[in-house]
C-alpha positions as CSV (number, residue, x, y, z in Angstrom):
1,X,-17.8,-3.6,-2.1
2,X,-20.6,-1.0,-3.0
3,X,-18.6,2.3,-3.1
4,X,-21.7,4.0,-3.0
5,X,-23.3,2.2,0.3
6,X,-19.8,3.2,2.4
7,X,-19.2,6.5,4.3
8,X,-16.1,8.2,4.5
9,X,-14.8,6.8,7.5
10,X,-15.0,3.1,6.5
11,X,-13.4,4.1,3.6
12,X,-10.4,5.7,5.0
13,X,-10.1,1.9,7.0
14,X,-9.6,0.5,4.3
15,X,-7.2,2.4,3.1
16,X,-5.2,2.4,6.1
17,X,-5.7,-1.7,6.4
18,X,-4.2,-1.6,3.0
19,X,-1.6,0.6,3.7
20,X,-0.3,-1.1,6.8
21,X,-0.7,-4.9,4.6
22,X,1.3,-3.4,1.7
23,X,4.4,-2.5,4.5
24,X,4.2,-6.0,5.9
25,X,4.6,-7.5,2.2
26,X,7.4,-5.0,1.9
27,X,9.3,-5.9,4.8
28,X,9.0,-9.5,3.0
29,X,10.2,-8.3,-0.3
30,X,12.8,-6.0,1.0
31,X,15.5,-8.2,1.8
32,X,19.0,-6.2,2.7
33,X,20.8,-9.5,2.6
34,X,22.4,-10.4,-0.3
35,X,21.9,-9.3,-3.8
36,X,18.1,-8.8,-4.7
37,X,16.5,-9.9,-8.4
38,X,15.1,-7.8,-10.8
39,X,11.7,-9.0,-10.1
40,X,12.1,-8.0,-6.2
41,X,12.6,-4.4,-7.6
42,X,9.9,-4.1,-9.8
43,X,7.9,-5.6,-7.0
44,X,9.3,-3.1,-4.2
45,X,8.9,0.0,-6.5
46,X,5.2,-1.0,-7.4
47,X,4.7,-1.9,-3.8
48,X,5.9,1.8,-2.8
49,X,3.9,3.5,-5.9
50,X,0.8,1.9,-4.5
51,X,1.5,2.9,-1.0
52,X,2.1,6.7,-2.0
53,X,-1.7,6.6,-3.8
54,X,-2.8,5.4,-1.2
55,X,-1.2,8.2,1.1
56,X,-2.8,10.8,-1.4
57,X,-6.1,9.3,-0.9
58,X,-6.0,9.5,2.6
59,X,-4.7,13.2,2.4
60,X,-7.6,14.2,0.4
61,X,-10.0,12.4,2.5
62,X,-11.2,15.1,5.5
């Protein structure tokens, strides 16, 4: 995508299509049952950290 050909609006769509993906993959990697791995934690917590930039984008955007 051509950052530079989108408007703001399209933008913050994508952000939010992102956003709501990224919760469906952690519903999936977020098991409560059992005991979870250590890759299943560094895959929730990057999961989360990506989610919270993409929050902050969508803050900043007007």
């Amino acid at each position: 995508m051509n950052a530079a050909t989108q408007n703001s609006s399209s933008i913050s769509e994508v952000l939010k299509a992102r956003k709501d993906h990224l919760t469906g993959l952690l519903k999936i990697a977020d098991t409560k049952i059992g005991k979870s791995t250590a890759m299943q934690k560094l895959t929730i917590n990057a999961i989360k950290a990506e989610m919270g930039l993409i929050k902050h984008k969508l803050k900043k955007r007007p």
